[in-house]
C-alpha positions in Angstrom: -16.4 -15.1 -32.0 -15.6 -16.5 -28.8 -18.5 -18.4 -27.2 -19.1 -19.0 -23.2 -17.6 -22.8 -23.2 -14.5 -21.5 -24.7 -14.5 -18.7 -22.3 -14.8 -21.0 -19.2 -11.7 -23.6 -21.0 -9.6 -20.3 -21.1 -10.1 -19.6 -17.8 -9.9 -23.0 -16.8 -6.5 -23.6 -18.4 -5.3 -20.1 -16.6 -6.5 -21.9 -13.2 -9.3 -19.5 -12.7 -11.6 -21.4 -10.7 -15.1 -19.4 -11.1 -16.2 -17.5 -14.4 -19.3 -15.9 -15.5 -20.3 -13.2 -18.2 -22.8 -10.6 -17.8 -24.0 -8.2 -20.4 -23.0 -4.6 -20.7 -24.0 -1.9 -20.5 -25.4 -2.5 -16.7 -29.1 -3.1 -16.6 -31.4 0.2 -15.6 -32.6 -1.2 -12.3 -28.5 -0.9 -10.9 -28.6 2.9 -10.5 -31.3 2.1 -8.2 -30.0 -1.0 -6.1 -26.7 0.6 -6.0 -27.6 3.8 -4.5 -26.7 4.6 -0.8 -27.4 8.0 0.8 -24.4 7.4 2.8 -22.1 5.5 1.0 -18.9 4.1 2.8 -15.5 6.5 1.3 -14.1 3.4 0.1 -16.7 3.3 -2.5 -17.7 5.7 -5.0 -20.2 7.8 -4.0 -21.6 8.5 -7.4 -23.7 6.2 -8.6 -22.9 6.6 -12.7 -19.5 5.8 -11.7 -20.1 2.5 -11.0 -21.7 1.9 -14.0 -19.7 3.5 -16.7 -17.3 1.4 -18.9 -14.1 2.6 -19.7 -14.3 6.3 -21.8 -11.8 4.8 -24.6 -14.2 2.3 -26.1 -18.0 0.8 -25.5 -17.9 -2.8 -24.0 -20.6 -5.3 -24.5 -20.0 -8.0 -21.6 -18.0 -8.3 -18.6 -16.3 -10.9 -17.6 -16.2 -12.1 -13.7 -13.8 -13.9 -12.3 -13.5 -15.3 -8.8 -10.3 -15.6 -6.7 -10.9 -17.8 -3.7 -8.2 -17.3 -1.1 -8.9 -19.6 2.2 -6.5 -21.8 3.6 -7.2 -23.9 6.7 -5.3 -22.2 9.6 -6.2 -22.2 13.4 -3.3 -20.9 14.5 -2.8 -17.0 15.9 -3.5 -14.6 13.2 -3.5 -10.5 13.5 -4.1 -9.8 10.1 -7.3 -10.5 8.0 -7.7 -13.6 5.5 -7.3 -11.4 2.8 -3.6 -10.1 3.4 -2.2 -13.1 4.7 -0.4 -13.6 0.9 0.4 -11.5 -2.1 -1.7 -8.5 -2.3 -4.8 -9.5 -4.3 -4.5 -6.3 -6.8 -1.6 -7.7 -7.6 -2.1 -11.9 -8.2 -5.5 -11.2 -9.6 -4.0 -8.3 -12.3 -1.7 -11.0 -13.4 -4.3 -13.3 -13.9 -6.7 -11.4 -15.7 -3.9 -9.8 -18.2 -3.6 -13.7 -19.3 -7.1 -13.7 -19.9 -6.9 -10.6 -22.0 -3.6 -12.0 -23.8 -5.6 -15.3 -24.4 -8.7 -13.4 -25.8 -6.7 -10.9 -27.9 -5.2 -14.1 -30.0 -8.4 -15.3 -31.1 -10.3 -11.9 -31.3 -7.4 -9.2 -32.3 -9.7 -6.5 -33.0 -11.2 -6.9 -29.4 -10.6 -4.0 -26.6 -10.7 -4.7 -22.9 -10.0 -2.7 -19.9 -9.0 -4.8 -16.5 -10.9 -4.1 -13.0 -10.0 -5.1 -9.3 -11.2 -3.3 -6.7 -9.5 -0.3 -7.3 -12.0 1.3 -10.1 -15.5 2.6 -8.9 -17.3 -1.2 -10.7 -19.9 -2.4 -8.9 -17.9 -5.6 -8.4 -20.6 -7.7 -6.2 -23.7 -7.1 -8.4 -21.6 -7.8 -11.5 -21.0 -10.8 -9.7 -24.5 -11.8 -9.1 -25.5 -10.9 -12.4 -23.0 -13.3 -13.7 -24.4 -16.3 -11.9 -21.5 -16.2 -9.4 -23.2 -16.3 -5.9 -25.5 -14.4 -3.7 -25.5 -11.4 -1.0 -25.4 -12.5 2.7 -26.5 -10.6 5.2 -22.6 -9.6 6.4 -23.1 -8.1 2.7 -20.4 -10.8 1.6 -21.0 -11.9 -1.9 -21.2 -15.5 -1.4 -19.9 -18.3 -3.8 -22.0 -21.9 -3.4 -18.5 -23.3 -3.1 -15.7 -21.3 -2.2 -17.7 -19.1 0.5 -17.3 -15.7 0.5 -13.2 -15.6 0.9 -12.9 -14.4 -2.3 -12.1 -11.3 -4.3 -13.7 -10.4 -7.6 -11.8 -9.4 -10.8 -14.0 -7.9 -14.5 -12.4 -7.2 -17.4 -14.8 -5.9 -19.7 -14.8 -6.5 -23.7 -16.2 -5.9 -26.5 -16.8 -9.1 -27.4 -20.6 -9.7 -26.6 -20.7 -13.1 -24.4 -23.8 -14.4 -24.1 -25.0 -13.1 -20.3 -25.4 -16.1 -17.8 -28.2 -15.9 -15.4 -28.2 -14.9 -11.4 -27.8 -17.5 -9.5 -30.9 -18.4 -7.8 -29.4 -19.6 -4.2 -30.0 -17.4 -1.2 -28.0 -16.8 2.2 -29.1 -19.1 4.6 -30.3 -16.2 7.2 -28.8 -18.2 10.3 -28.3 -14.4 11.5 -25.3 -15.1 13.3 -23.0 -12.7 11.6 -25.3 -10.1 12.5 -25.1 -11.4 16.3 -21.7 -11.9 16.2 -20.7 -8.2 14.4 -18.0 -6.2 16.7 -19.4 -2.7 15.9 -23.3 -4.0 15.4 -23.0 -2.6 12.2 -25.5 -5.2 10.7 -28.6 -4.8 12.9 -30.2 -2.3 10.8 -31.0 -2.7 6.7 -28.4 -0.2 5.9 -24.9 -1.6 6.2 -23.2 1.1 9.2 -19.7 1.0 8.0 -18.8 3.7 10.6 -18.7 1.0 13.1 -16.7 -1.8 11.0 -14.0 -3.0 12.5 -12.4 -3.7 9.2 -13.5 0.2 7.9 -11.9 1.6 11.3 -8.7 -0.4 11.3 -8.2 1.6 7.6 -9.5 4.6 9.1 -6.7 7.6 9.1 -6.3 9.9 12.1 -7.0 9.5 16.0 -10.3 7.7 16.6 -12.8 8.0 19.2 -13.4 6.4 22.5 -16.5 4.2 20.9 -14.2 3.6 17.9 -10.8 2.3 19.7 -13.4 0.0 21.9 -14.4 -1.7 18.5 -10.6 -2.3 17.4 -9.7 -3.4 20.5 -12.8 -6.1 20.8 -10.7 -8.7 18.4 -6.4 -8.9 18.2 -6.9 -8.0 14.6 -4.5 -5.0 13.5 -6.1 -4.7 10.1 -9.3 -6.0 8.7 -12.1 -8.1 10.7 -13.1 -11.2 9.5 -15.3 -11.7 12.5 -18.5 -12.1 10.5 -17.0 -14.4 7.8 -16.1 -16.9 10.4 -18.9 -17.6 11.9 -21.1 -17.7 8.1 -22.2 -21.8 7.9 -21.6 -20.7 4.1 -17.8 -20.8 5.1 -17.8 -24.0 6.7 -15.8 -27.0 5.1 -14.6 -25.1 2.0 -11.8 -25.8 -0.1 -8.3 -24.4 -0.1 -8.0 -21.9 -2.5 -6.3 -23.2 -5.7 -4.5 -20.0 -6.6 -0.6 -20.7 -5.9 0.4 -17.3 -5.2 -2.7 -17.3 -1.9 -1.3 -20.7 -0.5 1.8 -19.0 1.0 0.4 -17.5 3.9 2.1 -15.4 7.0 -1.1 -14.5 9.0 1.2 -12.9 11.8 2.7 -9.5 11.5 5.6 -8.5 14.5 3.8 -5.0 15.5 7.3 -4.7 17.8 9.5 -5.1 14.4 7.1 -1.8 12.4 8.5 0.3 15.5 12.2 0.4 14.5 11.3 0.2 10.6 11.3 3.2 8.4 8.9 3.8 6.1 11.4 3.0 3.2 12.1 -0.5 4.9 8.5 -1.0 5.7 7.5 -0.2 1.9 10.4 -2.9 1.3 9.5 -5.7 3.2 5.5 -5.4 2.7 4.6 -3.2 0.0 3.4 -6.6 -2.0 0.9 -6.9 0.9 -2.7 -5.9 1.1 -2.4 -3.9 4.5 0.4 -1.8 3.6 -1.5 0.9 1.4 -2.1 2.9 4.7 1.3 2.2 5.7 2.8 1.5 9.4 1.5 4.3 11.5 -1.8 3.2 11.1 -1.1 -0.2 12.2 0.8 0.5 15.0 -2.4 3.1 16.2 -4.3 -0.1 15.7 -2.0 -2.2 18.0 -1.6 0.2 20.5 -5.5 0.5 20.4 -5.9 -3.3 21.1 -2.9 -4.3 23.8 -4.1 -0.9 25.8 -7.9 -0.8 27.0 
């Protein structure tokens, strides 16, 4: 068996900052705090599927890991924290198949499947469950010391770690990523994602009037990291101690994507978070921002 403190040195020795275990399956209330009437398309919009294991085998725990990725930069940016390095899918994959390897050589008989943002888990409340941080009202999850630049990565096993308990700590309510919100998407107790910068920047198709208005309100081409920069949770944090996120090239040449083809574009940024909709939309995006 391998307990919590040996979990936490594995994951230490892998330079995985943040670890936590929650039991699994989910408990009964999540069907409940997880269901939205009008969830945004880049989640699942059935419930059960973000709850269900993998159908191959029956995990008891998952394992949640946190990736922080902030580095200090005040310089001009068009891009959102999150793609200014290695696409996350990518560095945190990597670092949870370590994990796995690690696990597999002291429990053979184990199985594990690896999550990161691009199966239906609930990664936030797996998170909280796990002791990890809190919701704030930008619905951020929120670590107590890396903020809430960071990206979540499970891998759930059937070996049954004991669960740790939510963490108890609470947003501070300051309200000023709610005032501060380029689309006002915040004001109400449902999250509008319609009117997300960072939704409408990975919005396909020709958007309207309201809509390019809302892009154009900050130089970002992709992502909005408006209400993560004003958050007092976010102040005086760390740099993030993952390698491969210390690299970072926060400015993307929109003039350079006009004379690329898609090929060359796929080339020179496919390891980068914002290509996955590739260069049409960010040039729409662009054009959106240098022309109202």
């Amino acid at each position: 068996m391998v307990d919590n403190i040996k979990l936490q040195e594995i994951c230490k020795e892998l330079h995985i900052p943040v670890t936590g275990a929650t039991s699994w399956p989910l408990p009964d209330e999540a069907q409940h705090i997880l269901f939205d009437s009008e969830p945004c398309p880049f989640t699942a919009a059935n419930v059960k599927e973000r709850i269900q294991g993998p159908s191959d085998f029956t995990p008891k725990s998952a394992i949640v890991c946190l990736f922080p990725y902030y580095v200090p930069f005040h310089g001009e940016s068009n891009l959102s924290r999150y793609t200014w390095s290695t696409d996350y899918h990518i560095v945190v994959n990597t670092y949870l198949q370590r994990v796995v390897d690690k696990l597999t050589s002291l429990v053979p008989s184990a199985q594990h499947s690896i999550h990161c943002d691009t199966s239906p888990l609930a990664d936030r409340y797996m998170a909280y469950l796990a002791g990890l941080g809190f919701y704030g009202k930008n619905k951020c999850f929120i670590n107590p010391t890396w903020g809430s630049y960071v990206v979540i990565g499970t891998i759930l096993t059937t070996i049954p770690f004991e669960p740790n308990q939510p963490n108890t700590e609470t947003c501070l309510g300051c309200n000023q990523c709610i005032h501060t919100c380029l689309g006002n998407c915040l004001s109400t107790n449902r999250f509008q994602f319609e009117t997300c910068k960072s939704y409408l920047t990975q919005k396909k198709g020709d958007l309207t009037d309201d809509e390019r208005i809302i892009i154009g309100k900050s130089p970002l081409l992709f992502g909005c990291d408006q209400c993560q920069e004003v958050c007092p949770h976010n102040h005086n944090i760390p740099i993030t101690p993952i390698v491969e996120f210390q690299h970072i090239e926060p400015l993307l040449d929109a003039s350079e994507l006009e004379t690329m083809t898609n090929r060359e574009f796929k080339a020179k940024y496919g390891k980068r978070a914002f290509a996955w909709r590739g260069k049409s939309i960010l040039l729409r995006n662009h054009d959106y921002i240098n022309n109202l």
